[in-house]
Backbone as CSV, one residue per row, in Angstrom:
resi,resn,N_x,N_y,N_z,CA_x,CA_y,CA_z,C_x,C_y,C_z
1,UNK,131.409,250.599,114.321,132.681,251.161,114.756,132.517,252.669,114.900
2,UNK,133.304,253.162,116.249,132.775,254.452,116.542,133.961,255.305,115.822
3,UNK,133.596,256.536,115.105,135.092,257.535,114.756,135.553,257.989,115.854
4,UNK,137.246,257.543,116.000,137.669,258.359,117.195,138.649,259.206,116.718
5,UNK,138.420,260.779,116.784,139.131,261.717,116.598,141.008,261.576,117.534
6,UNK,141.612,261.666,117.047,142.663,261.779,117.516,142.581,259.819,118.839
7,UNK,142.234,259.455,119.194,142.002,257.962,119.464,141.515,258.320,121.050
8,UNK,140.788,259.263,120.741,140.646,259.884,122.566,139.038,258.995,123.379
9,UNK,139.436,258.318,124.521,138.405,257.565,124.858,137.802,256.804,124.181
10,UNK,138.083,255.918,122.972,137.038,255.403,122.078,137.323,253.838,123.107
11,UNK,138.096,253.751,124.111,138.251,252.186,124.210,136.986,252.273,125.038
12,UNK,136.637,252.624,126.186,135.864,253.127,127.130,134.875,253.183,126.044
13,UNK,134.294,253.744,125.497,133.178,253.572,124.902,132.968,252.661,123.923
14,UNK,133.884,252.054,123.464,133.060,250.575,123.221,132.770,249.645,124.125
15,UNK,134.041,249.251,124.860,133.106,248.484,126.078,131.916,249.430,127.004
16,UNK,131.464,250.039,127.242,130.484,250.221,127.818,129.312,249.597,128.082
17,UNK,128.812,249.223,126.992,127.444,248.183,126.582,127.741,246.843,127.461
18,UNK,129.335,246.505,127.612,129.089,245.087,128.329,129.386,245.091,129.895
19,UNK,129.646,246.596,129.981,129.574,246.951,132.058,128.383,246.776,132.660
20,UNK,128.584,245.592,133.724,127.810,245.623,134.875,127.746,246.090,136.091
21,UNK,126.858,246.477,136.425,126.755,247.370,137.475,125.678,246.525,138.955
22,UNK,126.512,246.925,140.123,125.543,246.188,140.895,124.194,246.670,140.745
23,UNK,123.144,246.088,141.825,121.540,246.284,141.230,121.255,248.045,142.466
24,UNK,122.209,247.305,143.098,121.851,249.096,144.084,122.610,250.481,143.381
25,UNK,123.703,249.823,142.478,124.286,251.374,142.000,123.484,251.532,140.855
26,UNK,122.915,250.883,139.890,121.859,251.118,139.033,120.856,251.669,139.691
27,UNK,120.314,251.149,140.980,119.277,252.103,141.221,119.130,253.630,140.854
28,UNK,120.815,253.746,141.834,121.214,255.316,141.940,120.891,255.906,140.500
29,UNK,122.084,254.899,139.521,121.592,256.240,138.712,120.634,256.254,138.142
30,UNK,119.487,255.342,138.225,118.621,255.941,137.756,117.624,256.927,138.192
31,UNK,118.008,257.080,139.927,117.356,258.032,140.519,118.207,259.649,140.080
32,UNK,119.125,259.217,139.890,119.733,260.833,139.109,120.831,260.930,140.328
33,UNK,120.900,260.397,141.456,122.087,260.411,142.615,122.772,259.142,142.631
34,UNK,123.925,259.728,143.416,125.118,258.477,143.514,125.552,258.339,144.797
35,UNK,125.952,257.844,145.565,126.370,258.477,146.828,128.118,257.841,146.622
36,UNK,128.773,259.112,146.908,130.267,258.734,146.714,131.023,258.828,147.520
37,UNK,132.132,258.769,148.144,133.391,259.449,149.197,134.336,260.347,148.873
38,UNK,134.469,261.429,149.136,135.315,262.056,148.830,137.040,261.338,149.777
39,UNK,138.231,261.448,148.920,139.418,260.651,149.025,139.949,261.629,149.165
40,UNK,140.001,263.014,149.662,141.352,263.972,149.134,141.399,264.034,150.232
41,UNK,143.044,264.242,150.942,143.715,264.891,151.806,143.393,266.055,152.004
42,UNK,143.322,266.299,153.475,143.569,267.360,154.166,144.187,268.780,153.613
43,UNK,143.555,269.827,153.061,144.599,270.774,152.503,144.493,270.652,151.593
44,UNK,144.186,269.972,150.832,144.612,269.690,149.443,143.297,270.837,148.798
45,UNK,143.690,271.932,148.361,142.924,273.261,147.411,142.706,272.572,146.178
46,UNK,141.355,273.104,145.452,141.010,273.039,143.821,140.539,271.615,143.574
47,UNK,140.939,270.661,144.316,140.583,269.403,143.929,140.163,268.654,144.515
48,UNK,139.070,267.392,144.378,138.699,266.526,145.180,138.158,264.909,144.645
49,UNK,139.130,264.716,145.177,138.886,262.873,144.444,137.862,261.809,145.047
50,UNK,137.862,261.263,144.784,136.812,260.401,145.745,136.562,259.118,144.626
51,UNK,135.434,258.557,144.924,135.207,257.013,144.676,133.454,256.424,144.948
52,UNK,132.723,255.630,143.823,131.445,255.871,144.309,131.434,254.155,144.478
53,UNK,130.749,254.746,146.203,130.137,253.629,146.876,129.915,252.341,146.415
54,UNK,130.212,251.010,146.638,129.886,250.129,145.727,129.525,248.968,147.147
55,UNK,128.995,247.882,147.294,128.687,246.559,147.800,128.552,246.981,149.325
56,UNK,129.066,246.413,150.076,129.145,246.237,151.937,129.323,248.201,152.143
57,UNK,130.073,248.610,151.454,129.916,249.620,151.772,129.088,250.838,151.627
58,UNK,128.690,250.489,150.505,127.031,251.233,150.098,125.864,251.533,150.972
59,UNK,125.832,249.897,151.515,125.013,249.204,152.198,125.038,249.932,153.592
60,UNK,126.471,250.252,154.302,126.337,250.204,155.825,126.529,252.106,155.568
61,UNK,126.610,253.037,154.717,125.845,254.254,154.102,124.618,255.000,154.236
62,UNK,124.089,253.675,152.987,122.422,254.186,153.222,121.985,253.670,154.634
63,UNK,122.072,252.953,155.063,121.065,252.533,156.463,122.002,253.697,157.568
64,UNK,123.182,254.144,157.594,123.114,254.931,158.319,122.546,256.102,157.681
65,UNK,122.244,256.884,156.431,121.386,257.768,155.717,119.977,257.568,156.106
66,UNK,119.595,256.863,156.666,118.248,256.506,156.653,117.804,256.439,158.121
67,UNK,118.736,256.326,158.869,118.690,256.074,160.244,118.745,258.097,160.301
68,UNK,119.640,258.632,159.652,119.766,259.718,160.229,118.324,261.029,159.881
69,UNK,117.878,260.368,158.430,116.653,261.058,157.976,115.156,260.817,159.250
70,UNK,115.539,259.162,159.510,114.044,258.626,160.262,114.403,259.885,162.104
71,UNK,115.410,260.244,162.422,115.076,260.751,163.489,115.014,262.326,163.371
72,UNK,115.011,262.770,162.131,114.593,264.122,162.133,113.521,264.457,161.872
């Protein structure tokens, strides 16, 4: 059992150990990169939200990443 000071994030870190991750976003991190989308509106100063890549969409990403590296 982990000490949680004031009860901050301790749920999140106990489940952790039983998150699965697809086999291509494990790749990432173990290459140390992620490839993500940034989500923020137009205008929007100081902040930027976004969301990391996961399944069909990962997928049609890197092959355009790869398409764009092979012609330079």
């Amino acid at each position: 059992q982990l000490a949680c000071p004031l009860d901050l994030g301790c749920h999140s870190v106990e489940r952790a150990p039983l998150a699965k991750f697809d086999e291509a976003v494990q790749e990432q991190f173990n290459s140390g990169r992620l490839l993500a989308r940034i989500a923020s509106r137009p205008g929007q100063s100081g902040r930027a939200d976004g969301y990391i890549l996961e399944g069909k969409e990962l997928e049609f990403y890197s092959k355009k990443m790869q398409k764009k590296k092979s012609t330079k």
